[in-house]
C-alpha positions as CSV (number, residue, x, y, z in Angstrom):
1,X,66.5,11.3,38.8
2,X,63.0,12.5,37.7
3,X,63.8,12.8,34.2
4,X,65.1,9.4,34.7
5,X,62.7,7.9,36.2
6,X,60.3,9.4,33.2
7,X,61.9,8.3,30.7
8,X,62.3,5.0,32.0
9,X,58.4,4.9,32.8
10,X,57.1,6.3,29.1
11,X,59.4,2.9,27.8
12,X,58.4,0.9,30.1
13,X,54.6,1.7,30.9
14,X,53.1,4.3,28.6
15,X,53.1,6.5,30.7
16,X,51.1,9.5,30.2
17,X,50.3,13.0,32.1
18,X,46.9,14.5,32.4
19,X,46.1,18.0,33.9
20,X,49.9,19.4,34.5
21,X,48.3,22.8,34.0
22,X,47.2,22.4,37.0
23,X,50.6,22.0,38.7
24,X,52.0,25.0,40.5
25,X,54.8,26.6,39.1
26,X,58.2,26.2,40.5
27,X,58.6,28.0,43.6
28,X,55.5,29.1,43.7
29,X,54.2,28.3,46.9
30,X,54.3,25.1,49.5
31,X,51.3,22.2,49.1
32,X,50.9,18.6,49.7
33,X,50.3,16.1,46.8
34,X,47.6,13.5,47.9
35,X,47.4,10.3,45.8
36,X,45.8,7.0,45.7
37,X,48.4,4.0,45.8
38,X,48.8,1.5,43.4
39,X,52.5,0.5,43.2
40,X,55.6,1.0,44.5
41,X,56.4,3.4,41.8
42,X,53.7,5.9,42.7
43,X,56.3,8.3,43.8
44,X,58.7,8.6,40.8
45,X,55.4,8.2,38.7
46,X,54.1,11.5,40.3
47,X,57.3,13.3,40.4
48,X,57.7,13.5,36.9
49,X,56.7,16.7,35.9
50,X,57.0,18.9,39.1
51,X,59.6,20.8,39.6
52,X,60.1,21.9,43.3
53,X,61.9,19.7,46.0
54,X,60.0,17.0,47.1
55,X,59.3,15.4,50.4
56,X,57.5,12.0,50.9
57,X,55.9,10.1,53.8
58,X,56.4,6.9,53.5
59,X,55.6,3.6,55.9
60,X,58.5,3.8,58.6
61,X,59.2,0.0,58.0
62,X,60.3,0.3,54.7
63,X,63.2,2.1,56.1
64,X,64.9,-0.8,57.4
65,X,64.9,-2.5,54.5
66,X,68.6,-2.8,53.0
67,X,68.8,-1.1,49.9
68,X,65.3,0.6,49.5
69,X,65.6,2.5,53.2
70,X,69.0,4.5,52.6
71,X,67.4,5.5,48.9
72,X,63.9,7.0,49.6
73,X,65.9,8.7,52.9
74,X,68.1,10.3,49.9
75,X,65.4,11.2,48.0
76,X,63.3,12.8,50.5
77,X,61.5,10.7,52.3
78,X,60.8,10.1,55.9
79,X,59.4,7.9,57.6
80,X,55.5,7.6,59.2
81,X,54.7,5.8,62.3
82,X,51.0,5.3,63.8
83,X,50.3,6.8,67.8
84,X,52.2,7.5,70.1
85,X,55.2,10.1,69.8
86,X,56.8,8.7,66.8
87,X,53.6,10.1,65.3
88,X,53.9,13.4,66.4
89,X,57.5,13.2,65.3
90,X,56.4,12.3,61.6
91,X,53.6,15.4,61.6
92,X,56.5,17.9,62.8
93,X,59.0,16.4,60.1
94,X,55.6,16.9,57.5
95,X,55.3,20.7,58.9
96,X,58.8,21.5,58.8
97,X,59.1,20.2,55.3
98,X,56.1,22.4,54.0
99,X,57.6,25.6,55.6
100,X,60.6,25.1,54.1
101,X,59.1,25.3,50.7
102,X,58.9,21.5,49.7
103,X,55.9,20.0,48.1
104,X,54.7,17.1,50.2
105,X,53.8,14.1,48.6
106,X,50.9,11.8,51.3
107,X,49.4,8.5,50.4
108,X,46.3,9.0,52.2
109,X,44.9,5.4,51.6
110,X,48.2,4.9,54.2
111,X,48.7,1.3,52.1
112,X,48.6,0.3,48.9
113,X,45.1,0.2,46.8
114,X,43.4,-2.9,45.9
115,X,44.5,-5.1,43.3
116,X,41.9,-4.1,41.4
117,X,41.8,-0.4,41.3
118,X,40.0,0.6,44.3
119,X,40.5,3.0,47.2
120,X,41.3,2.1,50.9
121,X,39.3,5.0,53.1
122,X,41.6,8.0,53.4
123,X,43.2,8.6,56.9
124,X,42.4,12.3,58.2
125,X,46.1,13.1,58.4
126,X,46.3,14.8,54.9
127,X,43.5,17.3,56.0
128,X,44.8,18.1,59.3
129,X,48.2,18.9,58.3
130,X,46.8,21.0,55.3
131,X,44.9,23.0,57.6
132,X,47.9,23.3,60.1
133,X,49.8,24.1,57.6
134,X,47.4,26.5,55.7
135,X,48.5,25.1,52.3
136,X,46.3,23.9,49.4
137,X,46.2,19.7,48.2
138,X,47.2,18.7,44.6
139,X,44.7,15.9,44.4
140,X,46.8,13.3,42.1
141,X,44.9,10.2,40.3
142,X,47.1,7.0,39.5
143,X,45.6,4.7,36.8
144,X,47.0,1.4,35.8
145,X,49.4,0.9,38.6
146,X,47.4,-1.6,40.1
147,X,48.4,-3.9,37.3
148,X,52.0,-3.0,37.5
149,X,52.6,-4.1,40.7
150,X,49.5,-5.3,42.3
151,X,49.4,-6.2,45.8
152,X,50.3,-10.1,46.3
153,X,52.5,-10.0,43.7
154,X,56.3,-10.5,43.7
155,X,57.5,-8.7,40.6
156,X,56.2,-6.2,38.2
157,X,54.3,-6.2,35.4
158,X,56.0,-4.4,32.1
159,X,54.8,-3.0,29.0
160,X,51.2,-1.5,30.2
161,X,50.0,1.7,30.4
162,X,49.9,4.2,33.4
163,X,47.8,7.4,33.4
164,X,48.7,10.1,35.9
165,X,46.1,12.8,36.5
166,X,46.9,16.1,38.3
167,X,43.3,17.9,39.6
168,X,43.0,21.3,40.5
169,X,44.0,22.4,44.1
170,X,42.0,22.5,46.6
171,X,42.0,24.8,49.2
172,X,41.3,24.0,52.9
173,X,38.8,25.2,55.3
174,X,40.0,27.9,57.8
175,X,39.2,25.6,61.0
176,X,40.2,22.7,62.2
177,X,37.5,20.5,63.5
178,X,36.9,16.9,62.9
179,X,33.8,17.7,61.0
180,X,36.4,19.9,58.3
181,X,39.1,17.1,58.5
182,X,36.7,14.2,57.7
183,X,34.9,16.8,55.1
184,X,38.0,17.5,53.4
185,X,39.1,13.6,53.5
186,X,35.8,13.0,51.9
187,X,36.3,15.6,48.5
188,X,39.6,14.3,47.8
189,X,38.6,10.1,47.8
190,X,35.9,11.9,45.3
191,X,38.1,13.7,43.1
192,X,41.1,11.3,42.8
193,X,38.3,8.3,42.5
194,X,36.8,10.5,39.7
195,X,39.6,9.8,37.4
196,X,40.4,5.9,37.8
């Protein structure tokens, strides 16, 4: 399915990879991808060139959705519910997944971007669960998805370019304090902003 999905996105969209070098070998250790969110493609956009098994939160609602629900369950995903213990449930499933060797793919902004390009503030959910977890964040930049699929719009937009830039890991602190989370939160809206 990945080398699917990138071939279909290179024809489709231009699609181009930045800073792979930066991506983990295979097997080499558990981390969480953090992205911005531009379209609905993000996912299969990102997944092109890794290589491990992937796990991806993604909003619980789109789960009852006909034909889209019983496919991102098949390719990994699970869903992500706000308070309460449905919540608690979706960090568990997000622990589990890391210690089981997947790489875990969070959307931070928790909603797509907007249609212009720019960020939503990032939840502190992608912090704490790297410093649960003790695992290093993949900081991943989408550019041009926006005007793929932008939000308000029905279909998508074809033949434009997408730019996918992979940063260098970054490690989190050893505590986990609100101060660290929000810290953390903070250097990754920098770094994946620094590429749009």
């Amino acid at each position: 399915m990945r080398g699917f999905a990138r071939g279909v996105s290179k024809l489709l969209w231009s699609i181009s990879y930045r800073g792979t070098k930066n991506i983990p070998p295979k097997d080499a250790f558990p981390y969480i991808i953090a992205s911005n969110h531009q379209a609905y493609f993000d996912p299969a956009w990102i997944g092109g060139p890794i290589t491990q098994k992937m796990s991806f939160m993604a909003w619980g609602e789109a789960f009852d959705w006909k034909i889209v629900g019983p496919m991102i369950r098949h390719l990994g995903a699970f869903p992500v519910f706000l308070g309460g213990a449905k919540a608690l449930t979706s960090i568990k499933t997000a622990l589990r997944s890391l210690k089981d060797g997947a790489v875990l793919v969070i959307f931070p902004e928790g909603e797509r971007s907007f249609s212009d390009g720019r960020m939503h503030e990032f939840k502190a959910g992608v912090a704490g669960i790297a410093i649960r977890a003790e695992v290093p964040i993949l900081p991943v930049t989408i550019k041009g998805g926006n005007v793929v699929w932008p939000q308000g719009q029905k279909w998508p937009h074809f033949f434009t370019h997408v730019e996918i830039t992979y940063h260098p890991l970054i490690y989190p602190p050893a505590s986990a304090d609100n101060n660290a989370e929000a810290e953390l939160c903070a250097k990754l809206h920098e770094v994946i902003e620094s590429a749009l």
